[in-house]
VEXDREN-2710 file (C-alpha; in Angstrom, 1 decimal):
% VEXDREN-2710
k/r/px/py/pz
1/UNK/-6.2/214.4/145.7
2/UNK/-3.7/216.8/144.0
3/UNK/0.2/217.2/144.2
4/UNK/1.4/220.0/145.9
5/UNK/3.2/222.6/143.9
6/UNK/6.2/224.0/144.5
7/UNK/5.2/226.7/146.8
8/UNK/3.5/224.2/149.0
9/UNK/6.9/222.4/149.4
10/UNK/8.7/222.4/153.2
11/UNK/11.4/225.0/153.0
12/UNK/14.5/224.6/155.0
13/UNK/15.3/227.6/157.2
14/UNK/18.0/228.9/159.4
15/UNK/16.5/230.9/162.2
16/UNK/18.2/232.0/166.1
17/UNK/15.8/232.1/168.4
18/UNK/16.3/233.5/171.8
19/UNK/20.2/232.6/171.2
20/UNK/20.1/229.3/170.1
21/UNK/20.6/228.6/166.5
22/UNK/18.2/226.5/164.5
23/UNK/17.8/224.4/161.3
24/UNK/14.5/223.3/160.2
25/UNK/11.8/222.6/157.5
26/UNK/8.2/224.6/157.5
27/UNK/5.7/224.5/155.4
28/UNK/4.7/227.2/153.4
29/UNK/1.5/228.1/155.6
30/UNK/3.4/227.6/159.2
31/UNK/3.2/231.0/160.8
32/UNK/6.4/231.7/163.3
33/UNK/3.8/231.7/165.6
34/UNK/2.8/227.7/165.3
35/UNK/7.0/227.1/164.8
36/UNK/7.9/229.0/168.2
37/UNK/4.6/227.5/169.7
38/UNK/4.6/223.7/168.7
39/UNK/8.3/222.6/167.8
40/UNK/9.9/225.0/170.2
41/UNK/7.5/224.7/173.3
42/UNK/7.5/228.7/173.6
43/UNK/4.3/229.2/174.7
44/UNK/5.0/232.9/175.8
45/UNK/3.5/234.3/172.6
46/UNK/-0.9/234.1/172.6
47/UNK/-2.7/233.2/169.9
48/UNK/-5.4/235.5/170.0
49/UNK/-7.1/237.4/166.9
50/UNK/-5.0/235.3/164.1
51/UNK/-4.8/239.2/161.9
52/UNK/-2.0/240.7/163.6
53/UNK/-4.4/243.0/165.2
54/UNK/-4.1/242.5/169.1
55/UNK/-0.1/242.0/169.8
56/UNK/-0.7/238.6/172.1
57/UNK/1.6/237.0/169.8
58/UNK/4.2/239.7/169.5
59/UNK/8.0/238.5/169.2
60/UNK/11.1/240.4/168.2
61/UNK/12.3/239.7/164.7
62/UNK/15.9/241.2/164.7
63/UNK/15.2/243.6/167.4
64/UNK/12.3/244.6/166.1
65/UNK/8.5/244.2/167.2
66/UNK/6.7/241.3/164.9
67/UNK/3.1/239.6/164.7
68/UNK/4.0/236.3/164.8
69/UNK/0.5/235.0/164.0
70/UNK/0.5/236.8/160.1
71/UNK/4.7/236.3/159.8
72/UNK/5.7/233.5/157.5
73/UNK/8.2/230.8/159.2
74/UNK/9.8/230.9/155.8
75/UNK/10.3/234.2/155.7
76/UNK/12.4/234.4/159.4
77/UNK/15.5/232.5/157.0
78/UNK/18.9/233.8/158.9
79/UNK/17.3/236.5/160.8
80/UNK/17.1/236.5/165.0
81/UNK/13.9/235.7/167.2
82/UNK/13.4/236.6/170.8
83/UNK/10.5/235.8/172.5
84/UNK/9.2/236.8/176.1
85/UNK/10.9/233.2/177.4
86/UNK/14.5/235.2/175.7
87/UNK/13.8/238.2/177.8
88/UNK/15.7/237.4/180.9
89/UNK/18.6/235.7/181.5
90/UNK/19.8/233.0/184.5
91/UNK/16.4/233.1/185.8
92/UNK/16.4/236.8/186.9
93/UNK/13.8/239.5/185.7
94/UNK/14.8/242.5/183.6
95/UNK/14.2/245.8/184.7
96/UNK/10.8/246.2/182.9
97/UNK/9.7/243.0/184.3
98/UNK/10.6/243.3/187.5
99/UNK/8.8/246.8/187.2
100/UNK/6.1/244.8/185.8
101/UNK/5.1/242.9/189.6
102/UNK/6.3/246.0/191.1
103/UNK/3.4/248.1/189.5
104/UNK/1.0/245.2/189.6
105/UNK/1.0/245.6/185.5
106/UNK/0.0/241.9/185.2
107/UNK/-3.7/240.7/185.9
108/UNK/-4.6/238.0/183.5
109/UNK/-1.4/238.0/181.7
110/UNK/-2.5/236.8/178.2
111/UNK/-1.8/240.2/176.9
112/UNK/1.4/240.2/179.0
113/UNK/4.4/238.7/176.6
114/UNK/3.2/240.9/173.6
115/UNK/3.3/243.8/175.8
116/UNK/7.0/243.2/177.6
117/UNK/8.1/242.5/173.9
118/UNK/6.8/246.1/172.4
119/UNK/7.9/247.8/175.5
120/UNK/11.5/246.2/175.5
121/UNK/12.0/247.4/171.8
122/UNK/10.8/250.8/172.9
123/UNK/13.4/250.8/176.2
124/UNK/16.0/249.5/173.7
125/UNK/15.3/252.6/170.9
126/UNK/14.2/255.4/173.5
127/UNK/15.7/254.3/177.0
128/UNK/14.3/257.4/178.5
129/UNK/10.7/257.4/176.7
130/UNK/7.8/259.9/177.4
131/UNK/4.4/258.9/178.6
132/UNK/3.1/260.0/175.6
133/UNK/5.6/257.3/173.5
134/UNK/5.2/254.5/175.8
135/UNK/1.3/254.9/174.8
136/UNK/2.4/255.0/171.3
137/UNK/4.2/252.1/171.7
138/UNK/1.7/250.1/173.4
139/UNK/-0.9/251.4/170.4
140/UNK/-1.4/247.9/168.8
141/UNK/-1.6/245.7/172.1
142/UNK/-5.0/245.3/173.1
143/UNK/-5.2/244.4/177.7
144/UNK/-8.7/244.0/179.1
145/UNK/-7.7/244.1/182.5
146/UNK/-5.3/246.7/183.7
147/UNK/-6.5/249.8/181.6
148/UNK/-3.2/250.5/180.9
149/UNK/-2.1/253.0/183.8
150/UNK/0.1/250.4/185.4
151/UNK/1.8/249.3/182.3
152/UNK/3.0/252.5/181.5
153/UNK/3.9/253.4/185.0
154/UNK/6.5/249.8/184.8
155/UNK/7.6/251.1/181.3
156/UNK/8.6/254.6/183.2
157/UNK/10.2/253.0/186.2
158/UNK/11.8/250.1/184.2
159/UNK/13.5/253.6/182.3
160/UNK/14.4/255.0/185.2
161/UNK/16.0/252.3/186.9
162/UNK/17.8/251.7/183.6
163/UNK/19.3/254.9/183.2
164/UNK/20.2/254.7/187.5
END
């Protein structure tokens, strides 16, 4: 058996995640996938394809959209996580969620928290979105089950109840 190098030494990080700040040591191949997963009990975000391919595992890393399955724990050091379990607060839906039963935008739901994650960073950049960006948007999350249609039909309703 070997030693481990330096790079393969835990790293202490500072990280917020969904408001709550946090001081911990990962190893240098924990993805903030595994972190949010097994020390947080966030199971929100899927793992899925492990490449950063399919969005299951899709968090928002300082208001942005992140795969947390390729992201480095390490590399989340003072920056801001939200999850899907971040997205609503006192136990009452947002607007795109509550859009999200409304328009029956859920079936199996494993695509589901990836999906409300890209489409609240779109609402959040573009509150009044076209069909065409909400597709866009939705580009790198992969759903077997609804074709789509009723997911971008929430994201436009979510909009307009927004901007109501």
């Amino acid at each position: 058996m070997t030693a481990a190098g330096p790079s393969e030494q835990p790293v202490a990080i500072r990280l917020t995640v969904n408001g709550r700040a946090h001081l911990l040591e990962v190893g240098a191949g924990e993805t903030l996938l595994g972190t949010l997963r097994d020390r947080f009990g966030l199971t929100g975000s899927k793992e899925a394809c492990v490449e950063g391919e399919c969005g299951a595992c899709t968090v928002l890393v300082d208001g942005g959209p992140a795969a947390s399955c390729i992201l480095a724990a390490g590399s989340t050091h003072g920056r801001t996580v939200h999850t899907v379990e971040g997205l609503a607060g006192a136990g009452e839906l947002t607007s795109l969620q509550q859009a999200f039963v409304s328009h029956a935008a859920v079936q199996c739901g494993y695509c589901t928290p990836g999906v409300l994650i890209v489409l609240t960073a779109l609402l959040a950049e573009v509150p009044q979105p076209t069909e065409d960006e909400v597709r866009r948007a939705l580009a790198g999350n992969i759903c077997r089950c609804t074709g789509y249609q009723q997911i971008v039909e929430a994201a436009l309703d979510a909009a307009t109840a927004v901007s109501s």
